[in-house]
Steps between C-alpha positions, in 0.01 A plus 500: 500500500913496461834612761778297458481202243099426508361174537403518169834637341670198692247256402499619128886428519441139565178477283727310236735283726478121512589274776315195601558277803421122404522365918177440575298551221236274448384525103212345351312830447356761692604828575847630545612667824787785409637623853767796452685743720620812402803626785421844635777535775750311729314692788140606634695829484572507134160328420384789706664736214363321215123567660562854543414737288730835425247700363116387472451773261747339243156269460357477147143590366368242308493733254701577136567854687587471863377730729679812587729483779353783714173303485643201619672633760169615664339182480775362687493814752124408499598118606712564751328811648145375480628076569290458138462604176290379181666546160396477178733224288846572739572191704785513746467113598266238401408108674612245376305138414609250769214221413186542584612835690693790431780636630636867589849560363750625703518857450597802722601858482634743762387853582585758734674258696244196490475201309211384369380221314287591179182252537251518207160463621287462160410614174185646312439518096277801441451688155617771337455706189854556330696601136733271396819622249612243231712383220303288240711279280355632113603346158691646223623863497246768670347809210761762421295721696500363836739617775792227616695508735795275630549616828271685806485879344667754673199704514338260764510568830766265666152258670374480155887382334479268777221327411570510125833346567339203724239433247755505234666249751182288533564477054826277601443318824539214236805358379335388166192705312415800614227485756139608347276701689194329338613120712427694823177627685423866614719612746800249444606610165637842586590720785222581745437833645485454858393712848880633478494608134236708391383471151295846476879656504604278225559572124483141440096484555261500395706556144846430461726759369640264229361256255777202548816408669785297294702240653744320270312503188167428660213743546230499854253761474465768785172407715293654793192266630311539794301225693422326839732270645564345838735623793644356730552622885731374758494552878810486701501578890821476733603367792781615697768240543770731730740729486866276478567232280476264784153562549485446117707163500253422813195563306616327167593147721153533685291539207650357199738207556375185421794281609888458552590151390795405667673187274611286824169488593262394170482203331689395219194535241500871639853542448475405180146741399712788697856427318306479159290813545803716610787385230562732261586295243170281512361847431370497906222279403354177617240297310249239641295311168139381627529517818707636774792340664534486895796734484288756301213409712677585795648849408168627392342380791729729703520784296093458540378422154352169593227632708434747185507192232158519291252217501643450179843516480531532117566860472591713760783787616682547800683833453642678854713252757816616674731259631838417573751257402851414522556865635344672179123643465302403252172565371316174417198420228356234378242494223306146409363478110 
């Protein structure tokens, strides 16, 4: 879920930047049309490399403590082995909204010789019985009795300073006020003991070994509380792509390139969506206002979006198109609101 920049990573970077195109907007209300790129290689070679991942183990549990490495390396010996694994809360790729569809993102690994691509074939929410570890945000100055601490003691094993020091993280994921544990639900306002990290070899529950832990003048009481919650499970299979990069470059052209607009043969309108959506300092975004233009019209209709358009148009996500232009490849999306 990331490899070299993620999708996310690159679109977070552009999250704040403002451009807007005024050809062929139309005004008078309605929704607006936002249709970026995001440049991911002057080749299907190097757009190859930006797809493929070094290391699927360097995944991420969705978790405050990731899974150890050793484990993760046999779910991926499991994947590649086997063609499938099911994992609880470690995703190696995810789809992406494209209308009323989805979308598989690009993603491939190589082993032993092979590439594959990582596909993921669904997800299941079961529950499970867990202990949670937290921090709780206390006023005033604890009783002269009670054992504080500032820092993970050294008398914990080095899984349970781990998961002292995130949840004293989770205390300061704010900028302003300390965060309270009392504004979130059971199991979001600490660190959860997963399948990975066993709490019956923990010192932390059921009772922690100190009272509170101090953070710049402010006191969070040490807690241990077990409940039911809901997991998550992902299913990956892969497919095997070949074993040289040309095979690779093959399979990336066959299966996930939308388009190569050449400029000598578009319209001007398209010119104009394509040169918009692709200048960096228009912040490689073009806007439509109530409707959309015929140069905007005819980009998503190649990139196939149109087909995918909702009934109603007022709200909808188009998240995975590879294209070319002007001898650079770009990822394209456009979201309507």
């Amino acid at each position: 879920m990331p490899p070299t920049p993620s999708r996310r990573t690159v679109l977070a970077g552009f999250a704040t930047a403002i451009g807007t195109s005024l050809a062929g907007c139309s005004g008078g209300g309605g929704p607006t049309y936002r249709f970026r790129t995001f440049p991911v290689g002057d080749s299907l070679d190097a757009v190859a490399d930006n797809y493929l991942l070094d290391d699927p183990t360097d995944a991420t549990a969705q978790y405050a403590v990731d899974y150890p490495d050793e484990y993760k390396r046999s779910v991926v010996e499991t994947l590649f082995e086997s063609g499938s694994v099911t994992v609880e809360g470690l995703q190696f790729t995810d789809r992406a909204e494209f209308g009323t569809t989805t979308r598989v993102f690009p993603r491939f690994a190589s082993h032993e010789g092979t590439t594959y691509q990582i596909v993921p074939t669904g997800q299941s929410e079961t529950t499970a019985t867990r202990w949670v570890f937290y921090l709780d945000l206390t006023e005033g100055e604890p009783e002269s009795s009670a054992t504080v601490v500032s820092e993970p003691p050294s008398s914990l094993s080095e899984t349970d300073r781990r998961i002292v020091e995130s949840a004293m993280e989770r205390t300061y994921a704010s900028r302003s006020n300390p965060l309270d544990a009392d504004d979130y639900e059971f199991p979001y306002r600490g660190v959860q003991f997963h399948e990975r990290l066993d709490a019956s070899a923990s010192d932390l529950v059921p009772d922690p070994p100190f009272d509170y832990v101090e953070r710049d003048g402010n006191y969070f009481a040490a807690n241990a509380e077990r409940g039911t919650l809901t997991v998550t499970n992902y299913s990956f299979e892969v497919r095997s792509v070949g074993t040289s990069r040309e095979e690779l470059t093959s399979y990336l052209d066959a299966e996930f390139v939308d388009a190569r607009f050449d400029r000598e043969n578009l319209s001007s309108e398209t010119v104009g969506v394509l040169d918009a959506a692709t200048a960096v300092d228009n912040g490689r975004l073009y806007t439509d206002e109530g409707s959309m233009s015929e140069g905007l019209t005819a980009v998503t209709d190649r990139l196939g979006m149109g087909e995918h358009m909702p009934d109603d148009p007022s709200s909808a996500s188009f998240d995975q198109s590879l294209c070319r232009y002007d001898g650079q490849w770009y990822e394209a999306r456009l979201t309507v609101r």
